[in-house]
DRENSE-405552 format. One line per field, with one value per residue (C-alpha): y, x, z; residue number from 0; residue in one letter. Coordinates in steps of 0.1 Angstrom, whole numbers, plus 2048, in hexadecimal, padded with zeros to 3 digits. Each point is the difference from the previous one (the first is absolute). Example, Ala and Ser with C-alpha at 12.3 -4.5 7.8 and 13.67 -1.06 7.14 Angstrom:
Y <- c(7D3 822);
X <- c(87B 80E);
Z <- c(84E 7F9);
num <- c(0 1);
residuo <- c(A S);
***
This chain:
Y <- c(D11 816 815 7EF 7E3 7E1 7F7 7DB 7EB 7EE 7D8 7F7 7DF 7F6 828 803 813 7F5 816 7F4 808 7EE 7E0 808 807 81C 7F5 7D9 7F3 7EE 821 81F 817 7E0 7FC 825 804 7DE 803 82C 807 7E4 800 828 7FB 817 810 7FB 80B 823 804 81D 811 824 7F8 7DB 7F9 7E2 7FC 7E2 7F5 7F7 813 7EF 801 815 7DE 805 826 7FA 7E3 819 81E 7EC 7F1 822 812 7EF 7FE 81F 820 81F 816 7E2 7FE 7E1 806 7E4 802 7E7 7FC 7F2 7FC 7F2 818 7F1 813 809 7ED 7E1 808 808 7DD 7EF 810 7F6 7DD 80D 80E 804 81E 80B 825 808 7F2 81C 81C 7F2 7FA 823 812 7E0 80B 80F 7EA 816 806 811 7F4 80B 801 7F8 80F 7F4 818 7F4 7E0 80E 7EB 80F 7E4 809 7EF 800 7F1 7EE 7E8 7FA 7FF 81E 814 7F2 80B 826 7FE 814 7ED 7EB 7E4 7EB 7E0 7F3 7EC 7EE 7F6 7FC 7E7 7DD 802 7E5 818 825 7FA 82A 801 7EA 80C 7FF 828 805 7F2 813 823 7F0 7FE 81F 80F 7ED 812 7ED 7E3 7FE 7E2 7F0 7E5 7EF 7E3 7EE 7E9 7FE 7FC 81A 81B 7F0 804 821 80D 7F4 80C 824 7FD 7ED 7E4 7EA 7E1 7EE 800 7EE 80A 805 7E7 7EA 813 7EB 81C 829 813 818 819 818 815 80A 821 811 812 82A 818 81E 821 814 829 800 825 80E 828 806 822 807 7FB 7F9 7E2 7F4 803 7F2 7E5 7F6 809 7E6 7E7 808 801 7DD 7F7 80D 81C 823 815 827 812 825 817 825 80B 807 7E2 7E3 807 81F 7EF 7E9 7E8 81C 7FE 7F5 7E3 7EF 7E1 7E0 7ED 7E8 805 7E1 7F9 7E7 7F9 809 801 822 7EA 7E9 823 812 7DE 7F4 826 803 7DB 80B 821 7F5 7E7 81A 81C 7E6 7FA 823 802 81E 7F2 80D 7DF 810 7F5 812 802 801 810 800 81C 806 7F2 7DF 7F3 7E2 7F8 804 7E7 7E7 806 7FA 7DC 7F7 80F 7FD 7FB 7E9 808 80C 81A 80B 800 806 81B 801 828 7EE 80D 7EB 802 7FD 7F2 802 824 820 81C 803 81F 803 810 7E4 7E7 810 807 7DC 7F5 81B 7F0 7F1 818 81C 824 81F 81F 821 7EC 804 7EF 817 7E0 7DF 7F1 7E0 7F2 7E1 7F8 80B 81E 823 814 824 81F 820 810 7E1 7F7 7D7 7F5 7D9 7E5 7E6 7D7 80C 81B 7FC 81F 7FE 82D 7FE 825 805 7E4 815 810 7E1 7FB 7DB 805 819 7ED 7F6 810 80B 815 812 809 817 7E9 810 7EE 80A 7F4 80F 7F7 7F3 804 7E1 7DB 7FB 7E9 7D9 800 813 80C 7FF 80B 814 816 7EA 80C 7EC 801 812 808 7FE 819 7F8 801 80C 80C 7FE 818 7FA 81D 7FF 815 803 80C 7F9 824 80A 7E7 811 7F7 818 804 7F7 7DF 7FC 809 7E2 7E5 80D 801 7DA 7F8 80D 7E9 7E1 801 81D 7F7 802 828 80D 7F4 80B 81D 81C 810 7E1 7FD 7F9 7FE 7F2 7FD 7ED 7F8 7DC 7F2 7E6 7F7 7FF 7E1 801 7E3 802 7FC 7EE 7F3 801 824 7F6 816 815 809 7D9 7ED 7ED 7E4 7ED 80A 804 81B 80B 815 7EB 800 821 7F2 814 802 818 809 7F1 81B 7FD 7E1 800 7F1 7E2 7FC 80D 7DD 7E8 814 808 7DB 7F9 81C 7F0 7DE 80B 814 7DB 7EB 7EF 7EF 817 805 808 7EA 80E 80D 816 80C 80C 814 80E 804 827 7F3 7FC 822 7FA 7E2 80F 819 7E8 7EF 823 806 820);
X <- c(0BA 80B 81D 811 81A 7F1 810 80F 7EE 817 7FB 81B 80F 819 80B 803 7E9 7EA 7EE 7DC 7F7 81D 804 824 81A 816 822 80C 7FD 820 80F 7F3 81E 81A 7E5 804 824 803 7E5 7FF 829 813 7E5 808 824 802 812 81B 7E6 800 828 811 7DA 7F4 7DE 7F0 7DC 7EC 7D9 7EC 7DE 7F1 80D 7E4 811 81D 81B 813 807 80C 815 80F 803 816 815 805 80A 819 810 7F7 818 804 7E2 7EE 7DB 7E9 7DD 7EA 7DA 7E7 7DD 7E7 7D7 7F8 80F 80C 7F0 826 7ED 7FD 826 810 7F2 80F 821 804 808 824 810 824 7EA 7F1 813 7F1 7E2 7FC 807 7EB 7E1 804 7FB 7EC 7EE 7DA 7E5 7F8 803 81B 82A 812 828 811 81F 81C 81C 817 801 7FF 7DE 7E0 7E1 7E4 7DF 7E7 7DD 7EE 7FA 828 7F9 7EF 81A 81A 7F3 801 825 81A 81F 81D 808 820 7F1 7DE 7EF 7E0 7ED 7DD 7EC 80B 7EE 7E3 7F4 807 800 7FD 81D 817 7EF 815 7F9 80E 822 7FF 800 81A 813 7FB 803 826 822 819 80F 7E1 800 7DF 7F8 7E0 7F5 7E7 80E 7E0 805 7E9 811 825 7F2 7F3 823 80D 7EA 80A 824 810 814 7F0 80F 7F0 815 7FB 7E4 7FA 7F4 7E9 7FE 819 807 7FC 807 81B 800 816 7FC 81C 814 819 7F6 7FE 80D 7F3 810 7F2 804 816 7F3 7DE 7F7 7DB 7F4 7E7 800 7DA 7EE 808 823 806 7ED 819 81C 7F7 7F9 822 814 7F2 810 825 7FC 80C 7E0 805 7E3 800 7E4 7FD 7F2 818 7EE 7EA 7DC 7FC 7E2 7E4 813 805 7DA 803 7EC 7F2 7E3 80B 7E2 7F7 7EC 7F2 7F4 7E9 817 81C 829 7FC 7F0 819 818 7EA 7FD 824 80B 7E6 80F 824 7FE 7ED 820 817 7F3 7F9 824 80C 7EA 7F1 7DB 7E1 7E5 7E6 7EB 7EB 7DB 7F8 7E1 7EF 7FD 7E1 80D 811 7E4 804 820 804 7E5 810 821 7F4 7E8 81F 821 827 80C 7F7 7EA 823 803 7DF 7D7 7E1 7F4 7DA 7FE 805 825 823 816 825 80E 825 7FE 809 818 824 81B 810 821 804 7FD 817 818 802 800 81E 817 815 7FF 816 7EB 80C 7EA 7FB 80A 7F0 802 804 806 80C 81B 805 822 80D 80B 7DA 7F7 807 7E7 806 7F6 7EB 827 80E 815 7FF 7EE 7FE 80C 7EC 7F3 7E2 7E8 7D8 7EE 7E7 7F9 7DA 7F7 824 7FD 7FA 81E 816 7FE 7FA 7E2 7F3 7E7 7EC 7E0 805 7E5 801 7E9 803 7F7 7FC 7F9 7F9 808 7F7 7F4 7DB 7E8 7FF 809 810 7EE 80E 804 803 7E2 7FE 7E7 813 813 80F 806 810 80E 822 813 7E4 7EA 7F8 810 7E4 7FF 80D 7FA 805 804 80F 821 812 822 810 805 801 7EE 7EE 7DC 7E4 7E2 7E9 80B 7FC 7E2 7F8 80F 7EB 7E5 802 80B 7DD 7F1 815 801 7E8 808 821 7FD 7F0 81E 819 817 804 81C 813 7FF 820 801 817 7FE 811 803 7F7 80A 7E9 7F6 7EA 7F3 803 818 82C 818 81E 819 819 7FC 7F7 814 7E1 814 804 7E7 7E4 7E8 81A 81D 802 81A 80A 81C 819 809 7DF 7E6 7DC 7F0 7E5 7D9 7F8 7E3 7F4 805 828 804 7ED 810 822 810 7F7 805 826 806 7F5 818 81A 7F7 801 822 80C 7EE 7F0 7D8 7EB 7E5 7E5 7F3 805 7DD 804 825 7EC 7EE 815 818 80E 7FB 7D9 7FF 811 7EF 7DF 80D 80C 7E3 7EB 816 80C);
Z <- c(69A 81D 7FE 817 7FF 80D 820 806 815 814 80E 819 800 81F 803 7D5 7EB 7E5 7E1 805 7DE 7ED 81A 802 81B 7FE 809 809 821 7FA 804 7EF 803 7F4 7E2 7F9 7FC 7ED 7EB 7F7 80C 7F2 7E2 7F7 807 81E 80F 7E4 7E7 811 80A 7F1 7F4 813 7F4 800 7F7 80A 7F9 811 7F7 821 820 816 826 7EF 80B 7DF 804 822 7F4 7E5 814 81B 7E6 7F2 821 803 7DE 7EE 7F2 813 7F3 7EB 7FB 801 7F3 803 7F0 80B 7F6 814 7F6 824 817 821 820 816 820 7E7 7F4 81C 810 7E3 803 828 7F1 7F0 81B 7ED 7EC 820 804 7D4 804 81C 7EE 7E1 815 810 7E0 7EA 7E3 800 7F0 7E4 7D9 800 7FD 820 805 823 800 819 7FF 818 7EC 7DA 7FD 7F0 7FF 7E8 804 7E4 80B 7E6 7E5 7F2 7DA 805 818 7E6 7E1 810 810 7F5 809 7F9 815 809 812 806 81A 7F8 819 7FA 812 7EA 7D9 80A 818 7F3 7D8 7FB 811 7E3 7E0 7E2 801 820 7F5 7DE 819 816 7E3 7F2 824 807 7F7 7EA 817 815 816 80F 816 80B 812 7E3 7E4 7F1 7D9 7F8 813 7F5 7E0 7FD 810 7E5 7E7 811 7F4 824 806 819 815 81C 820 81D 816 824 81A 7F1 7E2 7E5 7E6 7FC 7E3 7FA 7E0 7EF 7E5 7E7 804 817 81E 7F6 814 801 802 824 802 822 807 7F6 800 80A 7F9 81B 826 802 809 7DF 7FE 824 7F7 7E3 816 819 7E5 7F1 821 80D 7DF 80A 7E6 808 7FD 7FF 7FE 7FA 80B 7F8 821 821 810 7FC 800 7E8 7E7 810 814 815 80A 829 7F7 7E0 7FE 7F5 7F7 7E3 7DB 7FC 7DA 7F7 7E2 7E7 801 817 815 80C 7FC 81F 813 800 808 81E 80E 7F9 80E 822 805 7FA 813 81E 800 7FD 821 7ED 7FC 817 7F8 80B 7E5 7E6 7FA 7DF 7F8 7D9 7EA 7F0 7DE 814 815 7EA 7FF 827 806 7E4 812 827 7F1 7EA 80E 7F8 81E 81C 820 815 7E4 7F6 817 7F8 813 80D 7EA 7E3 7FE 801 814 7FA 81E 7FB 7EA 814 800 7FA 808 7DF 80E 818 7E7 7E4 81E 802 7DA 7FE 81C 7E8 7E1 7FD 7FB 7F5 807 7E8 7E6 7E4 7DE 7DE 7E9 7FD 7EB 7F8 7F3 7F9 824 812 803 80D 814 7FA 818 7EB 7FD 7EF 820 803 81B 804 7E6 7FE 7EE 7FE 80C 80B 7FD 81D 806 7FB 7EF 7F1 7EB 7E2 804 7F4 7DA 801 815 7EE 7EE 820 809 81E 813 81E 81F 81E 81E 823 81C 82A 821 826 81C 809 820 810 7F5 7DB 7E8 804 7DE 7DE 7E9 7DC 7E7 7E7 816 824 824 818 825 805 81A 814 7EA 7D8 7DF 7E3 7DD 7E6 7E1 7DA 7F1 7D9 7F8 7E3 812 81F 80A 828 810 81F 815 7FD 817 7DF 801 823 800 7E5 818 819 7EE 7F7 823 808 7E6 80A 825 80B 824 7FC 7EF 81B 818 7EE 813 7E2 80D 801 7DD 7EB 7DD 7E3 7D7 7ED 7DA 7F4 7E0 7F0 7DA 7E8 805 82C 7FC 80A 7ED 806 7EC 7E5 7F1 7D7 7E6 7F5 7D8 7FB 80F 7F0 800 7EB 814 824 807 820 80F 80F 827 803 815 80B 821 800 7FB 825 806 81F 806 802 822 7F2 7E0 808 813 7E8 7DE 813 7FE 7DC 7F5 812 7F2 7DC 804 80E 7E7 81C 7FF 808 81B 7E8 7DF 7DF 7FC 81F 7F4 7E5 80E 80F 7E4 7F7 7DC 803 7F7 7DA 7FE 800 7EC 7E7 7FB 7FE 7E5 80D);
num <- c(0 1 2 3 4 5 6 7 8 9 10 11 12 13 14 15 16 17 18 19 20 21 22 23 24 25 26 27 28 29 30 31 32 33 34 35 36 37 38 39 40 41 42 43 44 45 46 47 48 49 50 51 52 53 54 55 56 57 58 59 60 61 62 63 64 65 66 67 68 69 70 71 72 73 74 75 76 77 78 79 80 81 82 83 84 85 86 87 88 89 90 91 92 93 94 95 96 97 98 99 100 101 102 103 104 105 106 107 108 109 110 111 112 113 114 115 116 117 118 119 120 121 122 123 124 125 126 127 128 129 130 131 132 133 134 135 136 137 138 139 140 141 142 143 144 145 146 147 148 149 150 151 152 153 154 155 156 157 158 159 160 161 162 163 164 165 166 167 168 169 170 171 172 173 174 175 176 177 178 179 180 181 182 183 184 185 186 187 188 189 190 191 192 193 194 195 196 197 198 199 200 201 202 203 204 205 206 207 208 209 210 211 212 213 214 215 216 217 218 219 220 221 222 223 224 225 226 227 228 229 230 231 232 233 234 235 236 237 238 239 240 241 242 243 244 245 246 247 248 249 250 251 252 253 254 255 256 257 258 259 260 261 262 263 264 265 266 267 268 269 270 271 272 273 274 275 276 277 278 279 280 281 282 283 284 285 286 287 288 289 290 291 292 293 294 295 296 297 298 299 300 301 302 303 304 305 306 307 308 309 310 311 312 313 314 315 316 317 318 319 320 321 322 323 324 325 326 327 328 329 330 331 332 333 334 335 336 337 338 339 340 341 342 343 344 345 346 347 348 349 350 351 352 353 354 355 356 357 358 359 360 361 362 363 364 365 366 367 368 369 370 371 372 373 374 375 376 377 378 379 380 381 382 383 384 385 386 387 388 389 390 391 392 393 394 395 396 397 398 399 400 401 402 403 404 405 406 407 408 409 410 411 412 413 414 415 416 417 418 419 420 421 422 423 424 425 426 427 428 429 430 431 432 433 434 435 436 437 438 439 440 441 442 443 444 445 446 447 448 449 450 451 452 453 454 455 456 457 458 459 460 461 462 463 464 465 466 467 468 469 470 471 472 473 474 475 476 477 478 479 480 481 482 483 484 485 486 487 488 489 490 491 492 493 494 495 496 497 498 499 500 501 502 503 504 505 506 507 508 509 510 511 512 513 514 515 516 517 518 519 520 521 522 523 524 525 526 527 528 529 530 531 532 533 534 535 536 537 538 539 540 541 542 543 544 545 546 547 548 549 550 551 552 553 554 555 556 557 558 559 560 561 562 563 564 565 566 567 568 569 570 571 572 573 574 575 576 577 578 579 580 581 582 583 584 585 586 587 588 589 590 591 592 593 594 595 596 597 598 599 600 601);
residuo <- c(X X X X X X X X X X X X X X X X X X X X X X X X X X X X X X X X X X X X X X X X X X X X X X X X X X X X X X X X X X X X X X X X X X X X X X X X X X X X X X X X X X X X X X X X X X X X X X X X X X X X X X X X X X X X X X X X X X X X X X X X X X X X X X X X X X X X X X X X X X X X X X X X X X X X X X X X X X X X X X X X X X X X X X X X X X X X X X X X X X X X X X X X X X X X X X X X X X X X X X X X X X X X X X X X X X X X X X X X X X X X X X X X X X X X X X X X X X X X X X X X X X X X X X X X X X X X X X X X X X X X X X X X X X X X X X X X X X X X X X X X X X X X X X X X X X X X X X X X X X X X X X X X X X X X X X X X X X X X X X X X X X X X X X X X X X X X X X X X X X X X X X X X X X X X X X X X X X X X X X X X X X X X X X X X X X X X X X X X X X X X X X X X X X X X X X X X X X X X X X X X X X X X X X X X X X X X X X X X X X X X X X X X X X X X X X X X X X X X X X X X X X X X X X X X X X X X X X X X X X X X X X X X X X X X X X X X X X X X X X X X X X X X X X X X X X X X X X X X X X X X X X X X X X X X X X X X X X X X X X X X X X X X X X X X X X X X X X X X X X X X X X X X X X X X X X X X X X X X X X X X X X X X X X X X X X X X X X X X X X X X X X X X X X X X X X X X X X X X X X X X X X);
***
């Protein structure tokens, strides 16, 4: 089984589409867009399911030509709060290719203007769950590709209306298996409406083996009935920090800035330096390129955070694709070939190079200060200011300066300051290790490479010379941070290894030179999340500190990480479904570290 989603092949009948493996259309030809809002609208009780919420949550089983988000996200434009959120998950196992969807959507023209901006950025074929965000319309769209009782059975979420759209039960049975409704079920907040287009008794049935209250309605066009369902309970609303203080203007903490200000939260983020840039994001450049692992919850982590960060650095306009070459180490010869004769990510993403290497068409080099410059333009961020402790009361909580002075009040704080993590109490637990990495740029006799190299260390084209490096060297302090001609000498020494040709171009006295601290863990995974309290937790008892949130631990691989993990903080400060399954939040998860402790017995 490749690693791949299979991709839908498409018959076209009169200008519709068909799913060649299931025999089944995907919208009416009666009128797919009517169908839509009579069938999934009316049927979830929208938009008057949704009035008076800042947060709504909607999760359909079947995105196919993505018809029913569009019909949603219309509807919502127009009748949504000031500062609400919709989030919509869909799963899909047969992934539409956008030439095949975008075909299929020139039949509605009323969606036309949507369906642009969704085909513009549509979702990857690969493993891995991927959110579309839509600012300017408070509209996030996460797309999880794969088999649904599987994706299900990992979400973290809590839904307020579902749409079921499977191809019909005689064609797709997987798709209405009495297990599937037991994790809609579980997955549905109290008052959950859901709506669907089958009245077969076996589905009606297990609904209502799952606790909801089912009716048949009428149904669309020549369809006679549809169901509608409704479990018991009152919608919850949940209580939102309105202003959020980040400790650390790094990669990390812009990244939950932005994730916090798309949200209408007041993000202020202090930084102890006089300007942004003092720990590694101040590097000129920094390689975004993907780990790709053959299995496991980091897995889907690395993948997910390679395809968000791509999309979010290409819309920063921050993003140099000029691809990577990745070459194997002598102890991954193996796992390089397994990756180029089984990869991840689809032929637009990933080649088969004739050396035997892969290459990474889409990875290349971001400028870090560009990019937090960006993240930051709606954050407030106060300079020399740095934190001695924080307090928290019962109104939030009080960031104090080293004299005692109060600096910012706050709902809740996300420590996101790489190395000065230790000095918070809460995080004191964390393992936390350091290195010294230095990297080099200059300028180069004659043409620049196309493209980036990677075997261990990396150099790359910039501004019109190269980018190399970059050191690990273990400390156990942060201390003054300065380059030395020793560690140079390293980088060029593996430049010479890497890219011989390259070396012996290189102009020495153009040389420039910056080290930087990176923060990473024990186990080379992030953390990020809810900070656990260390005195109280247990396997038996999951305590955490309330409104403290963790961002940190990126290593050298921040500018990857850094956009997605932003937006889980952010959705678990907003209670929102996540991006990533529960297996993947846990690994992820600050309280790994007790866990394993725990069990140890230590």
């Amino acid at each position: 089984m490749t690693r791949l989603p299979p991709k839908a092949e498409i018959d076209w009948i009169d200008g519709a589409p068909s799913a060649r493996a299931f025999g089944d259309i995907y919208f009416s030809r009666d009128g797919g867009l009517r169908e839509s809002e009579s069938v999934f609208l009316t049927g979830g009780g929208l938009p008057d399911a949704w009035q008076g919420r800042d947060r709504f949550a909607i999760c359909e089983l079947g995105f196919g030509s993505g018809l029913n988000v569009l019909s949603a996200w219309r509807v919502w434009r127009t009748t949504r709060q000031p500062h609400a959120i919709l989030h919509i998950s869909s799963i899909e196992a047969f992934p539409l290719a956008r030439d095949d969807a975008a075909r299929a959507l020139r039949n509605f023209s009323e969606v036309a203007p949507l369906a642009a901006k969704l085909l513009e950025c549509w979702p990857v074929r690969a493993p891995a769950p991927q959110r579309l965000w839509f600012p300017e319309d408070g509209f996030a769209l996460t797309l999880h590709s794969g088999p649904a009782e599987a994706i299900l059975a990992s979400m973290h979420a809590r839904f307020d209306a579902w749409f079921l759209d499977g191809f019909a039960p005689a064609h797709n049975p997987d798709m209405w298996t009495e297990a599937i409704i037991a994790h809609v079920a579980r997955l549905s907040a109290p008052g959950a409406r859901l709506a669907t287009f089958t009245v077969a008794g076996h589905v009606r049935r297990a609904l209502e083996r799952a606790g909801f209250t089912v009716e048949k309605k009428p149904g669309f066009g020549a369809k006679r009935e549809r169901l509608e369902a409704r479990l018991d309970g009152a919608a919850q609303v949940a209580c939102a920090p309105k202003r959020v203080a980040i400790v650390g203007a790094g990669i990390a903490g812009a990244a939950c800035a932005q994730a916090l200000s798309r949200r209408g939260v007041e993000a202020i983020v202090l930084e102890t330096a006089t300007s942004l840039g003092a720990g590694a994001s101040g590097n000129p450049a920094g390689l975004v390129m993907p780990r790709l692992d053959r299995s496991g919850a980091l897995s889907e982590v690395f993948l997910a955070a390679y395809l968000h960060a791509v999309a979010a650095y290409e819309t920063l306009g921050v993003i140099d694709m000029c691809g990577v070459e990745e070459r194997a180490r002598l102890n991954n010869a193996e796992a390089l070939a397994d990756l180029i004769a089984d990869p991840p990510l689809p032929d637009d993403w990933i080649a088969s190079l004739p050396n035997g290497c892969a290459l990474h068409k889409r990875a290349g080099l971001v400028r870090p200060l560009a990019a937090i410059d960006q993240m930051l333009s709606d954050a407030s961020v106060l300079f020399e200011a740095e934190v001695g402790s924080i307090e928290q009361g019962e109104s939030g909580f009080t960031v104090r300066a080293p004299d005692g002075r109060a600096r910012v009040r706050a709902d809740a704080i996300v420590l996101a300051c790489g190395a000065a993590l230790a000095n918070f109490e809460p995080a004191a637990f964390l393992p936390i290790q350091l290195s010294l990495g230095q990297v080099e740029w200059g300028s180069l006799g004659g043409e620049a490479p196309q493209r980036a190299l990677v075997q261990g260390n990396y150099v790359a084209p910039f501004d019109g010379g190269v980018l190399f490096g970059a050191t690990f060297d273990n400390v156990t302090h942060i201390g003054d941070l300065h380059a030395d001609d020793a560690a140079r000498r390293r980088n060029l020494d593996a430049l010479e290894f890497l890219a011989p040709d390259i070396a012996e171009r290189i102009d020495l006295g153009s040389l420039r030179s910056r080290a930087a601290i990176r923060a990473t863990t024990q186990d080379r995974a992030p953390v990020a999340g809810k900070l656990p309290n260390s005195e109280q937790w247990s396997l038996e008892r999951d305590a955490r500190h309330e409104g403290l949130y963790v961002l940190g631990g990126l290593g050298a691989r921040g500018l990857v990480l850094a956009p997605l993990l932003g937006e889980l903080i952010a959705s678990s400060m907003f209670d929102e479904p996540q991006v990533l399954s529960q297996p993947a939040l846990d690994a992820v998860d600050p309280a790994r570290f007790l866990r394993r402790r725990a069990r140890r017995g230590g």
